[in-house]
N, C-alpha and C positions, 0 to 999 in steps of 0.2 A: 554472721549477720551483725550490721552494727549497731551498741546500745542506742536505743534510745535516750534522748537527753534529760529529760524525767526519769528514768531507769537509774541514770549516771548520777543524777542528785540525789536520789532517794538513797544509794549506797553509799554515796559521802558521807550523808545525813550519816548513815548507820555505824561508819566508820569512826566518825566525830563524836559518836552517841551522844546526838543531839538532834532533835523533834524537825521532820519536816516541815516546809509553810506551804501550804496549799497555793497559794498566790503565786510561788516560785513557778512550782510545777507546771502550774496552768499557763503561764508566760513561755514555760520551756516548749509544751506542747503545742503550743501555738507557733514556735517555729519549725516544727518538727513534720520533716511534708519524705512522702516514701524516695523520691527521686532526688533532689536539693533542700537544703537547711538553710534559710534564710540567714543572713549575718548580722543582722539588727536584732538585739538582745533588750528587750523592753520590760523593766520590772520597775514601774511608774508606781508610787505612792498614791497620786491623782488619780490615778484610771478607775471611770466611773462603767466601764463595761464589766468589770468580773467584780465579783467580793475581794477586798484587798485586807492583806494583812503584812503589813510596812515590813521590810528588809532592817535587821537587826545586824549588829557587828557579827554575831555569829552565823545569821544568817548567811553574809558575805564570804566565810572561808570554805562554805560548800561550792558555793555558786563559782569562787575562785577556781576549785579541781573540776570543775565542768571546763569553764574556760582554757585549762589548761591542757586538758584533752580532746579539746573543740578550736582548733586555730582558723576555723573561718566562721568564728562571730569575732565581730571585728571592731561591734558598737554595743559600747555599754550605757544603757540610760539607768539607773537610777535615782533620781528626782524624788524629793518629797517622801523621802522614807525616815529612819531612825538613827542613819548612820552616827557613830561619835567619833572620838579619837581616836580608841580602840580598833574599832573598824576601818580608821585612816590607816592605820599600824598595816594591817592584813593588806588595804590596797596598795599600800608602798612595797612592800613583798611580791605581789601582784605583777606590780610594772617592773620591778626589777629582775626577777624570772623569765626573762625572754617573751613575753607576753606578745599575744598577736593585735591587741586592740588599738584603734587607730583613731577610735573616739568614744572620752567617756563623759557622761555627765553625771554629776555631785550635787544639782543645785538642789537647796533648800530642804538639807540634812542638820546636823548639828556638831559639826565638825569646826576648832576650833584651832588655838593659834597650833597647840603642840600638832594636831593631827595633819595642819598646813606642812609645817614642818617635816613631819615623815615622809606625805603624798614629795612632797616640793625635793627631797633628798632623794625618794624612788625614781623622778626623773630624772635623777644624772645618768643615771645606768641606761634608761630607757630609749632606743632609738625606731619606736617602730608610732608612739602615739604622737598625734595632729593636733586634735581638739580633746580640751579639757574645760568643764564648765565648772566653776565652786559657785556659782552665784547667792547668795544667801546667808552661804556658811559663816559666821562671824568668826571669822581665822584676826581682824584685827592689824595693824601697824605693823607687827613682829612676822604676823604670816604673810603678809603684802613683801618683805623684806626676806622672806627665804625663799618664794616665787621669783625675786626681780634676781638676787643671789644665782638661782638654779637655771635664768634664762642667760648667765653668762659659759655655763656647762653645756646645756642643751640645745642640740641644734638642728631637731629633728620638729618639736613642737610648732605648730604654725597658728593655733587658737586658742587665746587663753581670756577669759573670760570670769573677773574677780568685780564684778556690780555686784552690789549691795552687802558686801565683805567688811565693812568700817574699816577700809585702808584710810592711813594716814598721812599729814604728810612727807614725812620720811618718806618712808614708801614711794611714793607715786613720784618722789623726785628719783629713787633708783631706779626704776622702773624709766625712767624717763634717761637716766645716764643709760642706762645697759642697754636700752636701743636703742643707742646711738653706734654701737657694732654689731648689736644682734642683725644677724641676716638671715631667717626662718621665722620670726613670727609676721603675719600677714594680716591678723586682725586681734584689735585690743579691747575690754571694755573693763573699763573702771568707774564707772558710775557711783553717781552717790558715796564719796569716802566722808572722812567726818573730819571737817575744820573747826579748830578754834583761834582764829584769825581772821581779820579781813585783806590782810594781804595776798595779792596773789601770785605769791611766789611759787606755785608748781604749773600753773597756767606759762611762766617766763620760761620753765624747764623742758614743759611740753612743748612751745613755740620753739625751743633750743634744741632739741629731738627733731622736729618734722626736718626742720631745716636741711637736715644731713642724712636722715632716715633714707633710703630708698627701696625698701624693704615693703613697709606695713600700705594698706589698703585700707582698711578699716581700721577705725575710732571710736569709742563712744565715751565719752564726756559730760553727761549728764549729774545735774548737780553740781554742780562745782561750783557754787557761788559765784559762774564768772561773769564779768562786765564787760564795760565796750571797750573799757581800755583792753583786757582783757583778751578780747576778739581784736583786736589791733594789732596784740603785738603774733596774735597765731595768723591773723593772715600777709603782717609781713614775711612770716614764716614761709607759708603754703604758696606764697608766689615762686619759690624757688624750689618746691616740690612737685613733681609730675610722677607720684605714683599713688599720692591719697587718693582714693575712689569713694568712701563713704566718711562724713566727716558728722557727728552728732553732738548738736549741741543744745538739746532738749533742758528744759527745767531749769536755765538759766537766770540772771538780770541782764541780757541783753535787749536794748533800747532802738532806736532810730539809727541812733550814729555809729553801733556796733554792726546794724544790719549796711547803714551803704558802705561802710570797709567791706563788708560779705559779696557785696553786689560790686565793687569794683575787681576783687576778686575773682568773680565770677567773668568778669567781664579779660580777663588776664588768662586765668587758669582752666585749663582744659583738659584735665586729668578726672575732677570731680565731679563723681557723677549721682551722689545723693547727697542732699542737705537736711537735715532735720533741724529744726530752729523749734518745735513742739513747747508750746507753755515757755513763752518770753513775752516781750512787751514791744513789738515793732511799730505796731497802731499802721496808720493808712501809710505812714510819709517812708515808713521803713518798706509795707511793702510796695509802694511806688517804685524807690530804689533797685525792690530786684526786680519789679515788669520792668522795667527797664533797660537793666540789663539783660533779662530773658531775649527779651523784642527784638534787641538791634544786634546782641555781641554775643553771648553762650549760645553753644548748641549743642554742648558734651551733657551737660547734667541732665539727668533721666527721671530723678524723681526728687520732689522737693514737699517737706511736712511744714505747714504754718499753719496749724490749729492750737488756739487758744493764745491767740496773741492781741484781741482788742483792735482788728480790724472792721472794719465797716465795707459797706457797699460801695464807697471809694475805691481802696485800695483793692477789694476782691473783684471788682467791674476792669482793674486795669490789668492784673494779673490774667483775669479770665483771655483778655484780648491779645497777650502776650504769648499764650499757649497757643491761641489760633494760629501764630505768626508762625512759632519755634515748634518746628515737625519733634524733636529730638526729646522734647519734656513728656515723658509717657504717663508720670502718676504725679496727684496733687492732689493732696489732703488740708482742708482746711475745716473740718468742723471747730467746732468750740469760741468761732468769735460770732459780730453781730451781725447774722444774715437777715440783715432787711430787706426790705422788695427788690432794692437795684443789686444785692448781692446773687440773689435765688431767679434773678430774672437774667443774668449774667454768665451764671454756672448752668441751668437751665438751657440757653440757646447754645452752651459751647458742648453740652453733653447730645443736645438734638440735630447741632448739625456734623457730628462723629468728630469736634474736633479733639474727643476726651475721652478713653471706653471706658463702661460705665462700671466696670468691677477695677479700673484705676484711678477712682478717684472714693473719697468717703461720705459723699452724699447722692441724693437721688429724690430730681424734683418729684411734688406730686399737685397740682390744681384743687382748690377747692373754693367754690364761691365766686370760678374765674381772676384765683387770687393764687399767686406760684410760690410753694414753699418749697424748703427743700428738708428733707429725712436723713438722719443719719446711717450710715450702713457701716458694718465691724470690719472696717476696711484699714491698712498703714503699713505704717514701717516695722512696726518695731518686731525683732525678733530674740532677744535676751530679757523679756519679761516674763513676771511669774503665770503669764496668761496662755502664755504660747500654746498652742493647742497642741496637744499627743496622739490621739488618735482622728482618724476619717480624714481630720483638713489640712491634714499640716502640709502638702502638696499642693493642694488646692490654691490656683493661680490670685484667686480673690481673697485667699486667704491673707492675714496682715504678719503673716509669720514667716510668707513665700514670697517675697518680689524678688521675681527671679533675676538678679543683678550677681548677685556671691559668686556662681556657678564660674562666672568673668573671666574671674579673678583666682582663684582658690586652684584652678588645674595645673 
């Protein structure tokens, strides 16, 4: 009869003479079912259903010889525990062992430039993992640079995932060289690296990448101090690209004239099928531009984020009417600008006459005093945020973690 997986740790523990963590256990047993063993492996720091006691480095060399006698858990989550470099050590070991995991996540440990470095040296060897999340970890300039390094080895990796990492610019310009031949990674997110410059010279690098790229699907670009000029020279780029599918440019200074380059774009480019524009400054006349082009010319984009951009009831009354037109735009999120009466009276007739379902967008009128506002609901895009849900929703079709668009692309 075969151990059980708890069983399996509990002897490791004994082997290592060192203390089991209750937390593990309970995660272990939770996959543990008499006929099949589920292969998502959840040992979340967050998780607010059991008593949690964080995943320590040593923790990890038990949990390792499970996995090692367990080749169908396939996904390793975890997130928000106490990893260090230490523990980076053990999981580069880990992946260099023939390992069967095919996705791990690391985000929001404390793993740093050295332990980048080990993880980032473990996947050369590695041919069997997909997805790799460090989000968080401040690995730094030097760890961005043995990531961009190990994506000229690896060719098996297709999600990597380094927001909120203080990459620098070095970094994000290798990163930017190395896939220009990488042909395996599918989706990128570097968000938030840390400039000290106003020039935007890794914005010219990245427009220099897409160009030639026909690989990646996914981008995320948040933060990055960019501008209009900025979004000019990426969407001279992206006109010559037909394989980007999600393209984020949340947290920007993009203006008006960065949005109708986007909207002439849009109006060219038929590959792209989510926009995130999240927290810029387009105001009414930028998003005119994309009703615009919504109305008459796109019909591939599927979902498009402009909240918190300083729009009014202008520009959200022309967008509203531009969705009614284009069958093809499934989700539109625009909380966080100024919804006055012609905004909520706008969204309001486009969610009651079905031209919007009402868990794809993040509002939801309500009447009061014969006066129509609209409420916000925890609804979007984003899915590489520290929010993402873990348990009950993260499936859940309304959830802002699930638009179901990846699936596409990633088979």
């Amino acid at each position: 009869m075969t151990t059980a997986l708890s069983q399996q740790y509990n002897m490791a523990c004994t082997e290592l003479n060192q203390p089991s963590n209750h937390f593990i256990e309970e995660m272990l047993r939770q996959i543990e079912h008499p006929e099949h063993y589920v292969s998502a492996l959840k040992i979340c720091g967050n998780n607010r259903l059991v008593a949690v006691k964080r995943v320590t480095d040593e923790d990890f060399l038990a949990i390792s010889r499970v996995l090692k006698q367990n080749n169908f858990i396939t996904s390793l989550d975890l997130r928000f525990n106490n990893l260090t470099n230490n523990g980076a050590v053990y999981i580069a070991n880990c992946l260099k062992d023939g390992s069967s995991l095919f996705h791990l996540n690391l985000m929001g440990n404390d793993i740093e430039t050295d332990g980048a470095e080990q993880i980032a040296k473990g996947l050369h060897r590695n041919d069997t993992l997909k997805s790799l999340r460090m989000t968080g970890n401040k690995i730094g300039n030097m760890g961005g640079m043995f990531f961009a390094a190990m994506l000229q080895i690896n060719s098996t990796l297709e999600e990597l995932d380094l927001g909120d990492c203080d990459l620098g610019i070095e970094s994000l310009i290798a990163f930017s060289t190395v896939l220009k031949q990488n042909e395996s990674i599918k989706s990128i997110n570097l968000n938030r690296p840390l400039f000290y410059v106003l020039q935007e010279d890794t914005t010219i690098h990245i427009a220099q990448m897409l160009k030639v790229n026909n690989t990646l699907k996914e981008i995320h670009l948040c933060k990055h101090e960019m501008t209009d000029s900025g979004v000019e020279r990426l969407c001279g780029a992206l006109l010559e690209n037909r394989t980007l599918k999600y393209l984020d440019l949340s947290c920007n200074k993009i203006t008006r004239d960065g949005v109708k380059c986007l909207a002439n774009l849009l109006k060219k480019n038929t590959a792209l099928e989510i926009l995130d524009l999240t927290s810029n400054r387009m105001e009414d006349e930028g998003a005119i531009y994309l009703a615009e082009a919504i109305h008459s010319h796109n019909h591939s984009l599927r979902a498009l984020a402009i909240g918190s951009n300083n729009i009014t009831g202008q520009g959200l009354k022309a967008l509203a009417d531009a969705v009614k037109v284009n069958k093809g735009l499934e989700y539109i999120y625009i909380w966080g600008n100024v919804l006055d009466e012609e905004a909520c009276l706008a969204f309001s007739e486009l969610l009651s006459i079905g031209g919007l379902n009402a868990s794809s967008t993040d509002v939801r009128p309500y009447t009061v005093d014969g006066s129509v506002y609209l409420a916000e609901l925890f609804h979007g895009l984003k899915k590489h945020y520290y929010w993402t849900p873990t348990y009950g929703t993260a499936d859940d079709p309304v959830c802002n973690s699930s638009l179901p668009i990846k699936n596409n692309y990633t088979s």
